[in-house]
Steps between C-alpha positions, in 0.01 A plus 500: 500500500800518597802767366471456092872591573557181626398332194845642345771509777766226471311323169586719198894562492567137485306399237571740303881377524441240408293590177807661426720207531242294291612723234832460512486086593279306246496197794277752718233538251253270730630704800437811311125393404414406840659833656280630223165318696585613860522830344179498307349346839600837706407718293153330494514484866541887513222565247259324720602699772479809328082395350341643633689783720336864443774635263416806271491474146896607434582242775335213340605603097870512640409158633339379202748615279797313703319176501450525118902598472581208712272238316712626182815436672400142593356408158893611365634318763344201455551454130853509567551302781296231365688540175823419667302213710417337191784563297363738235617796369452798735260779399744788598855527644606499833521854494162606425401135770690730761327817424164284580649363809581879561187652417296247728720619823426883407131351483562312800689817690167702382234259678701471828480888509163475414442251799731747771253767387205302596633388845601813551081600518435593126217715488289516196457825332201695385 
């Protein structure tokens, strides 16, 4: 395994741009829901990286907890960018759509500390 840091560096910030420019332009929708996959595929990456690893309990309901807050962030996502795709009403206003985009970069922000810690020779505690 290489640095679970690496999984992170130079991937995140730009997607997440442009999930906020999806909000604001309805012609990014498509754009917005495949940002939406590469994202979903990282974070899948890093929780196969992280099976596994000898992390105590805190360590992995932190984890758990910030996969289950991310999955929530998607499903909102994803009803309104496919809204817009298909020309439906949206769900919720861009405003509360940019407080998901926001809340899934905190998320985001949280796992690539998560991953520094664990390069940096995480030790499990008793």
């Amino acid at each position: 395994m290489g640095k679970l840091d690496d999984i992170f560096s130079g991937k995140i910030c730009s997607r997440i741009d442009n999930l906020y420019y999806g909000v604001d332009d309805a012609s990014r929708a498509n754009e917005s829901l495949r940002v939406l996959d590469d994202i979903q595929g990282i974070l899948q990456e890093f929780r196969m990286e992280t099976n596994g690893l000898e992390l105590d309990k805190s360590f992995n309901i932190q984890l758990a907890t910030q996969f289950k807050n991310a999955a929530a962030q998607f499903i909102h996502l994803e009803e309104f960018y496919t809204a817009i795709r298909d020309g439906k009403e949206v769900p919720f206003d861009s405003e509360l759509a940019k407080k998901y985009v926001s809340n899934l970069h905190l998320i985001f922000n949280s796992f690539k500390d998560y991953a520094i810690e664990i390069d940096r020779g995480y030790k499990k505690m008793d």
